[in-house]
N, C-alpha and C positions, 0 to 999 in steps of 0.2 A: 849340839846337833851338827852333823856334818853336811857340807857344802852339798848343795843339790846337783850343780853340774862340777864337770872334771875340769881339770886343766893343768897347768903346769908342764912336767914332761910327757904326759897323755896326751895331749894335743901338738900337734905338728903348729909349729911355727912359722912353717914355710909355706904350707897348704890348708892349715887349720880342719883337720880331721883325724879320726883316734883311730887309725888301724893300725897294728904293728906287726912288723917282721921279726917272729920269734921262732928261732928253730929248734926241734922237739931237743935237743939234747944242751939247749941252753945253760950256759953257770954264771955265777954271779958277775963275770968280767967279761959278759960275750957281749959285743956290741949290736944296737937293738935299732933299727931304721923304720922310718912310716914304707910301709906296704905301699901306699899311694903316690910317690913321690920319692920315695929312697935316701931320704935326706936321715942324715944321726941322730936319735935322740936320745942314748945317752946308754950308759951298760944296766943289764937284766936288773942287777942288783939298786940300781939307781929307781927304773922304772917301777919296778913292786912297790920297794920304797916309798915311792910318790903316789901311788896309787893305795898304799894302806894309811897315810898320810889324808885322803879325802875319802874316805867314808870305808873302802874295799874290808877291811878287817870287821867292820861294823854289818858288814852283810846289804848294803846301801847298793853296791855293783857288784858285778862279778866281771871278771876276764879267764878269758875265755878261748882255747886260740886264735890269741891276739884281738881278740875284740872285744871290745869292753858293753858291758848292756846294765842299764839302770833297773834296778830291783825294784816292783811297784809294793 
């Protein structure tokens, strides 16, 4: 069973909050910053990654632009 909450490169480091800065024409090497704060959190291809890595492939979350919301 997968983790109930996120974390990892979902979660800002800096400010500790999951919004992200993804721009519609995104590719796997674009660099991806928190919305709140603007700090890095790592290229498109990383973040998916991490994010189907904790549940997202399982249908657990969804993202969304850029926002991540738990699936009841």
């Amino acid at each position: 069973m997968a983790a109930e909450y996120l974390n990892h490169q979902l979660e800002c480091p800096y400010c500790g909050t999951i919004r992200l800065r993804i721009p519609k024409d995104a590719q796997p090497l674009t660099a991806i910053s928190c919305t709140d704060c603007g700090q890095y959190l790592g290229t498109w291809d990383e973040i998916q990654s991490d994010f189907e890595r904790q549940g997202g492939a399982e249908g657990i979350f969804r993202l969304d632009k850029g926002r991540i919301k738990k699936l009841e």
